[in-house]
C-alpha positions in Angstrom: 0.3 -8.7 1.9 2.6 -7.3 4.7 2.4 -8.1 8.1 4.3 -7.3 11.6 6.4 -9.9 13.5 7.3 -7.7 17.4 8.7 -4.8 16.2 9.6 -5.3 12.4 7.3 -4.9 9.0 7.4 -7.5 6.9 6.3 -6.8 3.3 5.3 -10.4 1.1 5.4 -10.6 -2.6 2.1 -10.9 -3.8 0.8 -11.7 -7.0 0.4 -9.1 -10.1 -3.1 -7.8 -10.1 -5.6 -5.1 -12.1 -4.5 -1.2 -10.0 -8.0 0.1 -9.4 -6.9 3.5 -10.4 -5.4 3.1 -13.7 -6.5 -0.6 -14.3 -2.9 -1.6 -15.4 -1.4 -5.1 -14.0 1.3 -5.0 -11.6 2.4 -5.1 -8.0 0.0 -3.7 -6.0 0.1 -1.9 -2.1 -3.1 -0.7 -0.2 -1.9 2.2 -0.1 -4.6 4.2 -1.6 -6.9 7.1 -0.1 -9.7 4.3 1.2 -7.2 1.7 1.0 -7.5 0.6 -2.6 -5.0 -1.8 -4.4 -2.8 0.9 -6.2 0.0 -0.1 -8.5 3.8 2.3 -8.0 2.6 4.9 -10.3 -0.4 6.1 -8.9 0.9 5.8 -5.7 3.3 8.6 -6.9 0.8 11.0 -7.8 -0.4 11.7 -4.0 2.8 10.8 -2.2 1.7 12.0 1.1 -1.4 10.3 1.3 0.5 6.9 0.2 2.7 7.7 2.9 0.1 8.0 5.4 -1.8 4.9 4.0 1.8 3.0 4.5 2.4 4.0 7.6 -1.4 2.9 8.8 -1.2 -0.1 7.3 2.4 -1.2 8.4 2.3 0.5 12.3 -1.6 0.6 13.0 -4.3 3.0 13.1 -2.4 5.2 15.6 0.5 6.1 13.3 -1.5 7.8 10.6 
């Protein structure tokens, strides 16, 4: 899970998991439309929408 120390994002390693998309194990962000677990790949298919999830998620509701 990622967190913010002042000013700076940090992103932890987190343990593989089931994507709730595709159901494959991997690393995970919640990056999805309604903030689902997502592995790298389906992140790609909607890039600006995993953008704007990772963006929300690292800088705050106001960033989206």
């Amino acid at each position: 899970m990622s967190h913010r120390i002042g000013n700076i994002a940090v992103i932890c390693e987190t343990p593989d998991a089931r994507c709730e998309f595709c159901k494959k194990i991997g690393e995970l962000r919640p990056y999805g439309p309604k903030g689902e677990s997502i592995c790298f790949d389906c992140a790609q298919k909607d890039p600006k929408t995993t953008e704007r999830q990772m963006m929300k998620h690292l800088f705050g509701e106001n960033q989206a």
